[in-house]
C-alpha positions in Angstrom: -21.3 -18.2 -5.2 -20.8 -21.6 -5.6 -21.4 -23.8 -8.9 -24.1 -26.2 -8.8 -23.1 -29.3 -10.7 -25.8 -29.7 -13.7 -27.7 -32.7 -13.7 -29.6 -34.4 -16.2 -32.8 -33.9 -16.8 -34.0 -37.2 -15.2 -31.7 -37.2 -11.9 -33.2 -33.4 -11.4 -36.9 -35.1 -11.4 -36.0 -37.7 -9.0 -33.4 -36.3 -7.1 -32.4 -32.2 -7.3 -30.3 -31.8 -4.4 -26.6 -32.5 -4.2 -26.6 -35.6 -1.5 -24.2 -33.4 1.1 -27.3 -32.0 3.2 -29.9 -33.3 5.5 -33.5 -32.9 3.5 -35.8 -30.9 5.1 -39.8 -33.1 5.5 -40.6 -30.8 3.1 -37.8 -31.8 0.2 -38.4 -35.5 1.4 -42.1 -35.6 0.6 -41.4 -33.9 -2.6 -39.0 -36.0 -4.0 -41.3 -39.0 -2.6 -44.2 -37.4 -4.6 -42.0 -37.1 -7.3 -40.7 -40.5 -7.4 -44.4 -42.2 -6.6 -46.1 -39.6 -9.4 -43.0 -39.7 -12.4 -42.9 -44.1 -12.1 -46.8 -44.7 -12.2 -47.4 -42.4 -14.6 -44.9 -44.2 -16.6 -46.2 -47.7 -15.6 -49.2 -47.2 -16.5 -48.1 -45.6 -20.1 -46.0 -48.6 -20.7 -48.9 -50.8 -20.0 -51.5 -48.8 -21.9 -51.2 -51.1 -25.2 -52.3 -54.2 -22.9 -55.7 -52.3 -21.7 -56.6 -51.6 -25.2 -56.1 -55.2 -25.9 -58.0 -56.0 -23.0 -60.7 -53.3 -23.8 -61.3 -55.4 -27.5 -62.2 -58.2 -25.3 -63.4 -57.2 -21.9 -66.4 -54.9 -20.5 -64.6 -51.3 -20.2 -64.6 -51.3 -16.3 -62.4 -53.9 -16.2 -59.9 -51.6 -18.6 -60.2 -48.9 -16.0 -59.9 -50.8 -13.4 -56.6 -52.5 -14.5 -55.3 -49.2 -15.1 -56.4 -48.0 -12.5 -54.5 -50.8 -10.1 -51.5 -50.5 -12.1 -51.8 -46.7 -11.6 -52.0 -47.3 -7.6 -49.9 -49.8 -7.5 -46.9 -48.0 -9.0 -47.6 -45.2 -6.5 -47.3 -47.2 -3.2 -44.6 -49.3 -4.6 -42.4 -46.3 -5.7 -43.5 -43.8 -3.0 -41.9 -46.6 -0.4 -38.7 -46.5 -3.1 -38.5 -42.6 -2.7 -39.2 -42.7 1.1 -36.3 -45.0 1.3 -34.5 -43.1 -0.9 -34.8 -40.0 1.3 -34.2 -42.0 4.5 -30.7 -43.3 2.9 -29.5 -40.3 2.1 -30.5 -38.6 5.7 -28.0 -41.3 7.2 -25.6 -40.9 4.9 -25.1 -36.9 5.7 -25.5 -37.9 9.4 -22.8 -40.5 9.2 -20.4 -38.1 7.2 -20.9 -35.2 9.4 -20.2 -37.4 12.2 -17.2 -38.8 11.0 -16.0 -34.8 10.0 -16.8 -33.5 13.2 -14.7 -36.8 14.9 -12.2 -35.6 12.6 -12.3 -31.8 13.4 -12.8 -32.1 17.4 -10.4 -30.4 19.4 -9.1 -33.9 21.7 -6.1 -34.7 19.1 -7.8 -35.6 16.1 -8.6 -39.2 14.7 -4.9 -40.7 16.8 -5.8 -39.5 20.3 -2.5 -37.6 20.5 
């Protein structure tokens, strides 16, 4: 059996595979879910103080609307940030295998001998 490093909480959120294997769609539209979901929820948190402001001053469908964009906003912004994310790191195992199996191949290695 081999040991699993132990993340931190945050990086096992985002990201909870080790980087060495090609994701699957499945594990690519989670952690893209994951990454669109965990940032707007957050964005819209942080900004939460500014609607109540707002909602002193303003009609309240213009509260829930601004949260509301925010909200959507943070999900297409950080869903394109995960989906890049999982696209990066699908290279980057393809590039390393490739370079491993150039290494590995039976025609004299990496010096042609």
């Amino acid at each position: 059996m081999q040991n699993q490093p132990r993340y931190s909480l945050l990086r096992r959120i985002l990201f909870p595979y080790s980087g060495r294997e090609l994701l699957t769609p499945r594990q690519g539209l989670l952690v893209i879910a994951s990454w669109a979901l965990f940032f707007a929820v957050v964005l819209s948190l942080c900004s939460f103080p500014f609607y109540l402001l707002v909602a002193a001053h303003a009609h309240h469908h213009i509260t829930i609307l601004f949260f509301l964009l925010a909200f959507l906003a943070g999900v297409v912004i950080f869903g394109v940030l995960g989906w890049l994310v999982v696209a990066m790191n699908n290279r980057a195992v393809r590039i390393i295998q490739r370079h491993q199996a150039a290494e590995t191949s039976t025609n004299g290695g990496r010096y042609g001998s």
